[in-house]
Every structure is written in structure tokens, then in C-alpha cells.
The first five atom37 places (N, CA, C, CB, O) and aatype in JSON, in Angstrom:
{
  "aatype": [20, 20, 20, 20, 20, 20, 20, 20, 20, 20, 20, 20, 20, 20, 20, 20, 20, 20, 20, 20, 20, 20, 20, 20, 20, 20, 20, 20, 20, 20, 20, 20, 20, 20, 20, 20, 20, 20, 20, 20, 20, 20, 20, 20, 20, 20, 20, 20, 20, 20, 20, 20, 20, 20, 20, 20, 20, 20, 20, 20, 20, 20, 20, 20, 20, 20, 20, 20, 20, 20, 20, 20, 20, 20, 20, 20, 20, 20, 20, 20, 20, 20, 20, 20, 20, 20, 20, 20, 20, 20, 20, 20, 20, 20, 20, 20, 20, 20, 20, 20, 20, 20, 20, 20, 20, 20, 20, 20, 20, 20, 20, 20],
  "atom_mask": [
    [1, 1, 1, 1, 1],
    [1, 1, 1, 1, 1],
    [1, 1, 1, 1, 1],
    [1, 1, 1, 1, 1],
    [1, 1, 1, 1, 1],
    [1, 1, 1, 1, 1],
    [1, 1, 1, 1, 1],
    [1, 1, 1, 1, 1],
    [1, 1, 1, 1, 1],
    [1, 1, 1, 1, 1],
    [1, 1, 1, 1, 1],
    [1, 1, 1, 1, 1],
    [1, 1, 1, 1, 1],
    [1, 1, 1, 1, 1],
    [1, 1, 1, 1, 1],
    [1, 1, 1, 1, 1],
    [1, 1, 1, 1, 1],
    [1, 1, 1, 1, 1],
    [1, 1, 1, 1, 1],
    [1, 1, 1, 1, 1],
    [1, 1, 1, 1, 1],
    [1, 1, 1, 1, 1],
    [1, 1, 1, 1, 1],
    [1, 1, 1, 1, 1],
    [1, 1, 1, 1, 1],
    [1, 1, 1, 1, 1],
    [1, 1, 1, 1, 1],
    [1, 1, 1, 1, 1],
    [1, 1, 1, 1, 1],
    [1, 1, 1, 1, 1],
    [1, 1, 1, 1, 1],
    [1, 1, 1, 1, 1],
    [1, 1, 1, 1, 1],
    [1, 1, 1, 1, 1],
    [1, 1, 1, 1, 1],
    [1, 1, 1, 1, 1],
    [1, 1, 1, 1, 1],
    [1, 1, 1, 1, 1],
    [1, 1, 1, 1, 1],
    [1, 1, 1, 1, 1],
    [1, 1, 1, 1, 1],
    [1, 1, 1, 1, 1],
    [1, 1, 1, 1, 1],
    [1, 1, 1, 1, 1],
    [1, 1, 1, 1, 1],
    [1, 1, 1, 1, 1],
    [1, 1, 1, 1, 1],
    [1, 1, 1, 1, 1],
    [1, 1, 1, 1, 1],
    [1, 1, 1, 1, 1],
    [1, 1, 1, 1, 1],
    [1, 1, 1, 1, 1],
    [1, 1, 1, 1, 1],
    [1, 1, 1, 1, 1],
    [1, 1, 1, 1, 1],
    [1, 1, 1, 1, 1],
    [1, 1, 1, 1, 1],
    [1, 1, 1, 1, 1],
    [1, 1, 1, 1, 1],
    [1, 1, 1, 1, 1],
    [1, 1, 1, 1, 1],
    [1, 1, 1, 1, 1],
    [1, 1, 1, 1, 1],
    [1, 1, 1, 1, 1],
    [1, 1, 1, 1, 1],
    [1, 1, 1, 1, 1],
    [1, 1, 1, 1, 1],
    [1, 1, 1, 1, 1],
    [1, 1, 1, 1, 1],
    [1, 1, 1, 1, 1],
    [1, 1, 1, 1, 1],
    [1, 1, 1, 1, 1],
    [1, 1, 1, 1, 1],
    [1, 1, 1, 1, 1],
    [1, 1, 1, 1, 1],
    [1, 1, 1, 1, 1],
    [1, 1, 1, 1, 1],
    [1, 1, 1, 1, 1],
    [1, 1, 1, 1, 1],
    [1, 1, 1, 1, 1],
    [1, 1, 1, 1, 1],
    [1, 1, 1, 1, 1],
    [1, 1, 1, 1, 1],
    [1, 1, 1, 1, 1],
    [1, 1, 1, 1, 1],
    [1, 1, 1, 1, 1],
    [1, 1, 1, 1, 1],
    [1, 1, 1, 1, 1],
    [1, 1, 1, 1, 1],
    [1, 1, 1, 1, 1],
    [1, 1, 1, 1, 1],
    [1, 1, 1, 1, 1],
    [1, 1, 1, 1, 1],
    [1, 1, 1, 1, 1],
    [1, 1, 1, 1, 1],
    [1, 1, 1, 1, 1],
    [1, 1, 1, 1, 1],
    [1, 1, 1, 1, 1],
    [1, 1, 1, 1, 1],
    [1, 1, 1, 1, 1],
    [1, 1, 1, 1, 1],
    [1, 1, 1, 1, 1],
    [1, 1, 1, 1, 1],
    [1, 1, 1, 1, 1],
    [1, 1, 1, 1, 1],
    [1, 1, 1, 1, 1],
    [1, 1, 1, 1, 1],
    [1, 1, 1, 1, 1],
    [1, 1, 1, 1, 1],
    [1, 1, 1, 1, 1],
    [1, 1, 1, 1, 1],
    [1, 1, 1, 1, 1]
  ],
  "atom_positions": [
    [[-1.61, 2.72, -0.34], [-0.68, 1.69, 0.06], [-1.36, 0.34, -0.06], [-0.17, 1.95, 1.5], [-2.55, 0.21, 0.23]],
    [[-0.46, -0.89, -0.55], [-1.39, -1.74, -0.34], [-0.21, -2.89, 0.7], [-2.18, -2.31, -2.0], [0.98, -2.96, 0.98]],
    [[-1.37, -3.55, 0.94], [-1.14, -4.5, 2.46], [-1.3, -5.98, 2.16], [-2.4, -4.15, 3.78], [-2.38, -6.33, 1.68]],
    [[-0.18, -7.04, 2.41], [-0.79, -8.37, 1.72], [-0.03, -8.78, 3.68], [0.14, -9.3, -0.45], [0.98, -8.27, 4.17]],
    [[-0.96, -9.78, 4.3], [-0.17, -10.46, 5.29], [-0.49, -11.9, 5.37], [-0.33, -9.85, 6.59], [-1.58, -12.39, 5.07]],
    [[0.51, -12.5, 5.78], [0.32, -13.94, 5.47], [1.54, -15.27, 6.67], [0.81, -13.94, 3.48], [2.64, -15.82, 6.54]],
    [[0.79, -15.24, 7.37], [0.76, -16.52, 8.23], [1.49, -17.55, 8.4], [-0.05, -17.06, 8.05], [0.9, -18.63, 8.35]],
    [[2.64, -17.56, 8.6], [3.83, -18.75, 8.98], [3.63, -19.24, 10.0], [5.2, -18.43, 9.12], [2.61, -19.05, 10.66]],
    [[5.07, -20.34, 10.47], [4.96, -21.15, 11.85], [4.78, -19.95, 12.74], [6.38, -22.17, 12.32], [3.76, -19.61, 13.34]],
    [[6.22, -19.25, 12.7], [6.51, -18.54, 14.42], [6.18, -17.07, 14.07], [8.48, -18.66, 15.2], [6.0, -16.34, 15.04]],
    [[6.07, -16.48, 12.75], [5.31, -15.11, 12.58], [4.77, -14.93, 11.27], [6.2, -13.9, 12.82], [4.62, -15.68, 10.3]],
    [[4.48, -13.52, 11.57], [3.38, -13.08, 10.4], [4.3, -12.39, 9.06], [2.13, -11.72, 11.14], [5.31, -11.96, 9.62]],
    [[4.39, -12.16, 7.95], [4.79, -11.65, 7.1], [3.84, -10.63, 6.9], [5.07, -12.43, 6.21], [2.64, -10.86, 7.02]],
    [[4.4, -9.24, 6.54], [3.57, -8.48, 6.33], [4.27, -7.69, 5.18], [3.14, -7.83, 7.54], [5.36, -7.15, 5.34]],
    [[3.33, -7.66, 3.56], [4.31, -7.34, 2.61], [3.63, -5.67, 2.48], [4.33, -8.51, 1.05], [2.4, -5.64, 2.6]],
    [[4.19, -4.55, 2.3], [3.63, -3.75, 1.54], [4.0, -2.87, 0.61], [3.16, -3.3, 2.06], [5.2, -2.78, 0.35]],
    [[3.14, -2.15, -0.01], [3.89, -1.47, -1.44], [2.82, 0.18, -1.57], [3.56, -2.93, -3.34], [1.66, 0.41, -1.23]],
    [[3.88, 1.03, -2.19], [3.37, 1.81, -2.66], [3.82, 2.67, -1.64], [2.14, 1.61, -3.02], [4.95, 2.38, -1.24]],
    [[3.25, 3.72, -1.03], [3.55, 4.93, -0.54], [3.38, 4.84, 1.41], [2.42, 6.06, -1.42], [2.26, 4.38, 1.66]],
    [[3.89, 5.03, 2.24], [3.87, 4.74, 3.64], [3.74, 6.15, 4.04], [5.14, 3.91, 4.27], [4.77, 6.76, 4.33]],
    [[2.88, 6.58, 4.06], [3.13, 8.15, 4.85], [1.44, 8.49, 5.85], [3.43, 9.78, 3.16], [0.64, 7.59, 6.1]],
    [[1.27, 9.84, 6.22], [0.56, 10.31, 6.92], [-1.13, 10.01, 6.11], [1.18, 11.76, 7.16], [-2.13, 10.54, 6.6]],
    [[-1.21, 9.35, 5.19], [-2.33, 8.97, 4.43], [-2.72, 7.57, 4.55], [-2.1, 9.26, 3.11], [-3.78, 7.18, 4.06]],
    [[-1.97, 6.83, 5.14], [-1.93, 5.21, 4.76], [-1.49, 4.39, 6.06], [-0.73, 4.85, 3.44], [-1.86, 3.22, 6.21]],
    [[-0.56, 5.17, 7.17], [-0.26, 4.68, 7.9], [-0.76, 4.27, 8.78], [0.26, 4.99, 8.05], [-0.02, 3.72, 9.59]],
    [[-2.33, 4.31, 9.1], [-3.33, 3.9, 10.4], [-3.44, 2.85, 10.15], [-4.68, 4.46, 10.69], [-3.68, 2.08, 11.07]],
    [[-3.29, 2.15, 8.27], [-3.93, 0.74, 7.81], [-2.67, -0.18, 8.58], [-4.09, 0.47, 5.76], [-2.76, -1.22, 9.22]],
    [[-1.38, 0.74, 8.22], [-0.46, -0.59, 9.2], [-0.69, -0.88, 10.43], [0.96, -0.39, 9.43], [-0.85, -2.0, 10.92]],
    [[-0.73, 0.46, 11.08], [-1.09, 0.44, 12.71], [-2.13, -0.87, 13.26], [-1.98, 2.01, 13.08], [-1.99, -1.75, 14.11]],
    [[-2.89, -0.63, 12.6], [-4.33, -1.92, 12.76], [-3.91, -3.33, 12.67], [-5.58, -1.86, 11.41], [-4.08, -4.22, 13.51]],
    [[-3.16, -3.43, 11.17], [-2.4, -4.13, 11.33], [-1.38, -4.7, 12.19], [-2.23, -3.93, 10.78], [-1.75, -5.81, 12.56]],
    [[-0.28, -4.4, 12.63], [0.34, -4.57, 13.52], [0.08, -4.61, 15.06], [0.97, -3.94, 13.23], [0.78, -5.11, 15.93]],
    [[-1.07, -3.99, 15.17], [-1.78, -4.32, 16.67], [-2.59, -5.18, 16.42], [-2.55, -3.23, 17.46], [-2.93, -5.56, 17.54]],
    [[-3.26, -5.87, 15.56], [-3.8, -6.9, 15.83], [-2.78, -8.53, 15.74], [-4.96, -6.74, 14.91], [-3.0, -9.56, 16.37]],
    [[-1.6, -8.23, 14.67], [-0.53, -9.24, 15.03], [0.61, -9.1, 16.47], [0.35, -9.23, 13.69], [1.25, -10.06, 16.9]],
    [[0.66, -8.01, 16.93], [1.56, -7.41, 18.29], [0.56, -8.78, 19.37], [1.13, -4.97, 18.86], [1.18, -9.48, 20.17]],
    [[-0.6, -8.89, 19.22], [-1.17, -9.52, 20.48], [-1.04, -11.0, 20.56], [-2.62, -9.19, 20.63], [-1.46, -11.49, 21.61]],
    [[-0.45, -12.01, 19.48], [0.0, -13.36, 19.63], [1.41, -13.55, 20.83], [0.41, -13.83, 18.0], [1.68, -12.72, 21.7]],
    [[1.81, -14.23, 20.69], [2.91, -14.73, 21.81], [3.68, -15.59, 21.76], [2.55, -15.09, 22.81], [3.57, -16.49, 22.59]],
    [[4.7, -15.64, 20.8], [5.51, -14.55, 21.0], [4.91, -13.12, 19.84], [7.21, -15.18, 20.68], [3.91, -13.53, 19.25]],
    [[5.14, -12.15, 19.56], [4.7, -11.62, 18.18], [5.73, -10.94, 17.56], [3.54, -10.7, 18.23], [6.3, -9.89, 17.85]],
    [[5.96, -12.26, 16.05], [7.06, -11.69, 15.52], [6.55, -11.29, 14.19], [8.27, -12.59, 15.51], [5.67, -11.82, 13.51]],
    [[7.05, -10.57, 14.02], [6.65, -10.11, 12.29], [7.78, -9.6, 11.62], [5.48, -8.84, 12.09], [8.65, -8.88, 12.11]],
    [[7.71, -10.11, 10.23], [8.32, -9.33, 9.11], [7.95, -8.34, 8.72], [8.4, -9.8, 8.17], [6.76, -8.09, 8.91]],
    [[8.58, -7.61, 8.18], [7.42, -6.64, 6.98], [8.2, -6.34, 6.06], [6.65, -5.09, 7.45], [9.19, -5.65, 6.29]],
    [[7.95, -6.74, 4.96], [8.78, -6.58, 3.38], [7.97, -4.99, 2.7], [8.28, -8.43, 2.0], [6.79, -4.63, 2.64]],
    [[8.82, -4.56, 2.42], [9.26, -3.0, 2.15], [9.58, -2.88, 0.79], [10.55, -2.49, 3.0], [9.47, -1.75, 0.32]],
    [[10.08, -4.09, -0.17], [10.36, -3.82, -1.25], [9.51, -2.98, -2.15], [10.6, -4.79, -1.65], [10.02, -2.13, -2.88]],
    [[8.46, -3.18, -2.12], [7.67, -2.23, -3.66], [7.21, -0.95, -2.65], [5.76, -3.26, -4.74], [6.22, -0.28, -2.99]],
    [[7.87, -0.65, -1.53], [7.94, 0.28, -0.88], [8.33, 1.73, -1.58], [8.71, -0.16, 0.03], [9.5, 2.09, -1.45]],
    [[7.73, 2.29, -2.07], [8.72, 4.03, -2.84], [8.8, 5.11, -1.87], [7.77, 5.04, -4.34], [9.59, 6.04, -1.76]],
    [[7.99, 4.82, -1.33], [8.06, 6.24, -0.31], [7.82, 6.4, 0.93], [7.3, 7.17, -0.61], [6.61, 6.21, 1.03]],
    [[8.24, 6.64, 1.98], [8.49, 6.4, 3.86], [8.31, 7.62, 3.92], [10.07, 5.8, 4.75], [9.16, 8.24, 3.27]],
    [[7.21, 8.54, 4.68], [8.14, 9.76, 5.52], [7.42, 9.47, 6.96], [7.89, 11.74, 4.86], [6.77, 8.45, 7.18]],
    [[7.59, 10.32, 7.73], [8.23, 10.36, 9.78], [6.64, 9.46, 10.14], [8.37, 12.9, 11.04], [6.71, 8.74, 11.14]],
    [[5.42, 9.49, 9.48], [4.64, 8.85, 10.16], [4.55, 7.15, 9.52], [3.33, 9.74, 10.16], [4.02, 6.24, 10.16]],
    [[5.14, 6.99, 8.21], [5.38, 5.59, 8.04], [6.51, 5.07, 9.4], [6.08, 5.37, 6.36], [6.2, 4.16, 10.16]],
    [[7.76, 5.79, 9.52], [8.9, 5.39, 10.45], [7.74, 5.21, 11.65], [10.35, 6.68, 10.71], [7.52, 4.04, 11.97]],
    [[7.09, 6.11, 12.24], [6.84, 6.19, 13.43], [5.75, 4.87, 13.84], [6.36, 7.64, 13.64], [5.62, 4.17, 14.84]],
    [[5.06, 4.96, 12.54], [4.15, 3.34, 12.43], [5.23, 1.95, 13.04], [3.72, 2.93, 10.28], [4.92, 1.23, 13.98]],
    [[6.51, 1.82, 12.24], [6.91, 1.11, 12.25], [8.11, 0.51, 13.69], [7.09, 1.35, 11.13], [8.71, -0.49, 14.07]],
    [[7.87, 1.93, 14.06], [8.67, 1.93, 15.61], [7.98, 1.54, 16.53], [9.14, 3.21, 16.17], [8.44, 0.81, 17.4]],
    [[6.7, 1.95, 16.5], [5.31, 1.87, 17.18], [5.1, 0.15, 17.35], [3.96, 2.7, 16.08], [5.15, -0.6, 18.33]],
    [[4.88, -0.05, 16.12], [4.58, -1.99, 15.72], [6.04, -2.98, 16.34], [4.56, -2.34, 13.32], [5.98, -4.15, 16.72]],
    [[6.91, -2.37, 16.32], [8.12, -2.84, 17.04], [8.41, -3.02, 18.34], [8.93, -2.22, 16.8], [8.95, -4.05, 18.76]],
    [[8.0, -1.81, 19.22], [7.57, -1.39, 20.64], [6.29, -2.91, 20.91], [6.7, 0.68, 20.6], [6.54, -3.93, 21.54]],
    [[5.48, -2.7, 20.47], [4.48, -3.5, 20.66], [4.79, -4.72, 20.68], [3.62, -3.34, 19.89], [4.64, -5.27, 21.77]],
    [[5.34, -5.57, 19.5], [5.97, -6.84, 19.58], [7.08, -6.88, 20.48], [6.39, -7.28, 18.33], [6.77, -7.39, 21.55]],
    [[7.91, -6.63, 20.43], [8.59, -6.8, 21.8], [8.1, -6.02, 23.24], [10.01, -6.37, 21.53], [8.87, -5.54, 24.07]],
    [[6.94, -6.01, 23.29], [6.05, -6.01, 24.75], [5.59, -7.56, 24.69], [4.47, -4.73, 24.82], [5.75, -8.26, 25.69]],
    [[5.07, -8.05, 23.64], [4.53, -9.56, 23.72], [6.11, -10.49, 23.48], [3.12, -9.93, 22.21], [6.14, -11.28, 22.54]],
    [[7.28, -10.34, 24.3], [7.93, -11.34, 23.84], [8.8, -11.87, 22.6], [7.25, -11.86, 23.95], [9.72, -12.68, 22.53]],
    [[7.83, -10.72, 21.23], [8.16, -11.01, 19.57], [9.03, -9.31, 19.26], [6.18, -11.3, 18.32], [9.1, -8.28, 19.93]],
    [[9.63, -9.74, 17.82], [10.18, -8.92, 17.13], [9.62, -8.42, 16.11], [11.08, -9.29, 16.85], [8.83, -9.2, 15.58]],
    [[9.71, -7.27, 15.56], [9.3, -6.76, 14.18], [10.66, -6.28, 13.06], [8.29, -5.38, 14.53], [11.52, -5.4, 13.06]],
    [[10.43, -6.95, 12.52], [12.21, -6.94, 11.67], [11.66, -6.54, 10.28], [13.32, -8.88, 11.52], [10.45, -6.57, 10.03]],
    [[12.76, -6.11, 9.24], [12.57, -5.63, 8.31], [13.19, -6.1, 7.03], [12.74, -4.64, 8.59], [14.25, -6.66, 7.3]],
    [[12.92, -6.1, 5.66], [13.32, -6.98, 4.6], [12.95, -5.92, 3.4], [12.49, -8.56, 4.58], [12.15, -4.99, 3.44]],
    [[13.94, -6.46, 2.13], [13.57, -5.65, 1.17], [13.86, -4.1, 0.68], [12.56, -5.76, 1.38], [13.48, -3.83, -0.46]],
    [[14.43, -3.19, 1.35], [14.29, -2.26, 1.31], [14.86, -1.51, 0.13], [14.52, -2.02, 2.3], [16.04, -1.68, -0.2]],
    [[14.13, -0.75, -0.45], [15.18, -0.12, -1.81], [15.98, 0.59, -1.25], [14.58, 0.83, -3.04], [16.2, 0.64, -0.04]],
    [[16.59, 1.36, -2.33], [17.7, 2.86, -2.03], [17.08, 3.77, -1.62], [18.47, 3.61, -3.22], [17.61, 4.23, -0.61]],
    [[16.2, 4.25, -1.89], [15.35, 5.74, -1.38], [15.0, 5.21, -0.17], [13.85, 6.38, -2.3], [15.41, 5.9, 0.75]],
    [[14.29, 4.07, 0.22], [13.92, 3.4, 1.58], [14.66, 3.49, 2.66], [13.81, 2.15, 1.49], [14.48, 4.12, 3.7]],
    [[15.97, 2.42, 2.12], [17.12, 2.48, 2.67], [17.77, 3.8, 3.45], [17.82, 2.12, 1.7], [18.27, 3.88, 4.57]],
    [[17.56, 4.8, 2.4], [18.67, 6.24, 3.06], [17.72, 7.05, 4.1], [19.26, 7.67, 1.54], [18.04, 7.98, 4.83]],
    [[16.6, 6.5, 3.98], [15.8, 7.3, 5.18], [15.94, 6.92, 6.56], [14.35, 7.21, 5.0], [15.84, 7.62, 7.57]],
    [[16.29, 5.22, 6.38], [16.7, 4.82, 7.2], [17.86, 4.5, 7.95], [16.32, 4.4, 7.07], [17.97, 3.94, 9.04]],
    [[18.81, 5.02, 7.08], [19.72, 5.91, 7.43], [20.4, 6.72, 7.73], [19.88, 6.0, 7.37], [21.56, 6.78, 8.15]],
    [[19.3, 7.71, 7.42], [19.72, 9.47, 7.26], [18.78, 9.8, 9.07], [18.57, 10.63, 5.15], [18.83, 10.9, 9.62]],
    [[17.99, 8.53, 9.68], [17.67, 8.73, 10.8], [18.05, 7.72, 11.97], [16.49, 8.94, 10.65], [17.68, 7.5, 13.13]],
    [[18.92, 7.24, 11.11], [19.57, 6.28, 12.15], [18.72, 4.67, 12.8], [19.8, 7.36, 13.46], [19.01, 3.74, 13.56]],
    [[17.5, 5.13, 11.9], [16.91, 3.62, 12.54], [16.99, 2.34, 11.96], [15.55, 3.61, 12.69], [16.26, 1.41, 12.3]],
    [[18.26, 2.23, 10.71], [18.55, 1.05, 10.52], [19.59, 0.54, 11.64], [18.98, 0.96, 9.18], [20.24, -0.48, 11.43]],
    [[19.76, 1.39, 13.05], [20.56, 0.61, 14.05], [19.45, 0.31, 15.07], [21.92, 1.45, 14.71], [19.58, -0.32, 16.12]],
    [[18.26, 0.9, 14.55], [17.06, 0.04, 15.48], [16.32, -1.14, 15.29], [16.05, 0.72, 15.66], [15.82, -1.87, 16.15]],
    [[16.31, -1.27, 13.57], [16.0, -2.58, 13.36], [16.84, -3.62, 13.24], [15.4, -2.63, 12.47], [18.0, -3.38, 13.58]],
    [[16.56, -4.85, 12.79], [17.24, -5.62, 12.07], [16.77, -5.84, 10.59], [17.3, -6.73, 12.77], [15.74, -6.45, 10.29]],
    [[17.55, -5.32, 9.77], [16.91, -5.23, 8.37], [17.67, -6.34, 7.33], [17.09, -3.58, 7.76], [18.88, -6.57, 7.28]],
    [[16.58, -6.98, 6.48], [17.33, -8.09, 5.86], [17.6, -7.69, 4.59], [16.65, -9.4, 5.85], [17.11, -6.59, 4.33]],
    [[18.27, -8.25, 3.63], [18.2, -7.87, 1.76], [16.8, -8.83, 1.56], [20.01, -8.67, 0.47], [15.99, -8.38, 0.74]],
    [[16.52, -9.86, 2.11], [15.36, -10.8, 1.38], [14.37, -11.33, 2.19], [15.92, -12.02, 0.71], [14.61, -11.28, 3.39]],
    [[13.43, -11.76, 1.89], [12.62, -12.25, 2.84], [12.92, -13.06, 3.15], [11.64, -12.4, 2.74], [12.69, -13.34, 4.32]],
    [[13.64, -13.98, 2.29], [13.77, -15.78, 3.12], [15.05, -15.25, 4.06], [14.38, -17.64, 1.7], [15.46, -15.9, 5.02]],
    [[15.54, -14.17, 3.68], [17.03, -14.12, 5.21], [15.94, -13.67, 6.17], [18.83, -12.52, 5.13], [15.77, -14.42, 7.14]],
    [[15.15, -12.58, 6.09], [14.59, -12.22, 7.22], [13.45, -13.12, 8.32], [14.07, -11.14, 6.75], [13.04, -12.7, 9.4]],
    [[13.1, -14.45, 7.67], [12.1, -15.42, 7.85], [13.13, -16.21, 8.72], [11.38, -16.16, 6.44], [12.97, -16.5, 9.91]],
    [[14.33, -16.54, 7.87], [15.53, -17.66, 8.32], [16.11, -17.43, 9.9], [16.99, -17.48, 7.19], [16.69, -18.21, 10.66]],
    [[15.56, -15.52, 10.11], [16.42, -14.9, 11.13], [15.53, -15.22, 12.2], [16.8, -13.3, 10.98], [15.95, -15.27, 13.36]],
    [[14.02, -15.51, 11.83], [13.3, -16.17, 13.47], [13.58, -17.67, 13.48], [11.3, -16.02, 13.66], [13.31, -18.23, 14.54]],
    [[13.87, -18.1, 12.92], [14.39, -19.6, 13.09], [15.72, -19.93, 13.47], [14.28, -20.3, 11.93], [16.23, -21.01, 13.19]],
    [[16.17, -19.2, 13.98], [17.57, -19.7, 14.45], [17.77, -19.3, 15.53], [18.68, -19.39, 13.75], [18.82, -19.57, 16.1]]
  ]
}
């Protein structure tokens, strides 16, 4: 998996690509707990060159969500393909996030 994050006004962008599963998912975890501890802690995370999610990518990402909204912040979501998409569907946690089509909607959505 690879990991690019990068530093705005009110949160962090966090882009990644390639495969999210039981092999890769501790690198987000680290990630996301070390951005979960600002205040407020909001983060994006763009999903597009995303191909493949299974239960321990989701569970990463529920996890990093839980956490930011303990500090006050959100963890929202952007990008997502079709295969992405239906997982997150087929488990119902696109009614847990807020998921955008683009990054600048999902950036636009902590600014307002």
C-alpha cells in the first residue's frame, strides 16, 4: 500500500493506493493515531487508487474515525471506486461515513 499525507489549514489529507487489507493496515493505523491527537482532528483520506478493502482495511478506518471524533475532529472519505464503493455498501458503512466523489468536495466539507 502506499501512503502520501499532507497538511492543510484545519486537517490532514491522507491519500492512499494500492491494496488496504490485513498486510498493510497497521501503516494506516500509525498513521491515523498520530493525526487523531491534534485538536480538532480532522482528516480526509482519498481512496481513489484504492483496488482493494477487505474487514481489516474497514476496521482501520472505523478505528481512525472513533479516534478523531474523541479529539473533537472527523475522518471523512473521498474518491472511492466501484469495487471500493460496494464494500462499502454491501456493509453498510457508507451510512457511517461521510464520503465525497472528490477531494476538493471532501476538503470544502471541513470548511463550512
Amino acid at each position: 500500500m502506499e501512503l502520501a499525507s499532507r497538511p492543510l489549514d484545519k486537517l490532514t489529507v491522507i491519500t492512499l493506493g494500492g491494496r488496504l487489507d490485513a498486510y498493510t493496515a497497521s501503516t494506516l493505523i500509525k498513521e491515523l493515531d498520530q493525526r487523531a491527537t491534534a485538536t480538532p482532528a480532522n482528516v480526509l483520506v482519498n481512496l481513489n487508487s484504492v483496488n482493494f478493502i477487505d474487514s481489516t482495511g474497514l476496521a482501520a478506518l472505523v478505528q481512525g474515525m472513533k479516534r478523531c471524533r474523541e479529539h473533537k475532529g472527523d475522518l471523512r472519505l473521498c474518491g472511492l471506486q466501484r469495487p471500493t464503493r460496494m464494500i462499502f455498501e454491501l456493509t453498510r458503512l457508507d451510512k457511517a461515513f461521510e464520503i465525497f466523489a472528490t477531494e476538493a468536495e471532501g476538503i470544502a466539507s471541513f470548511n463550512g
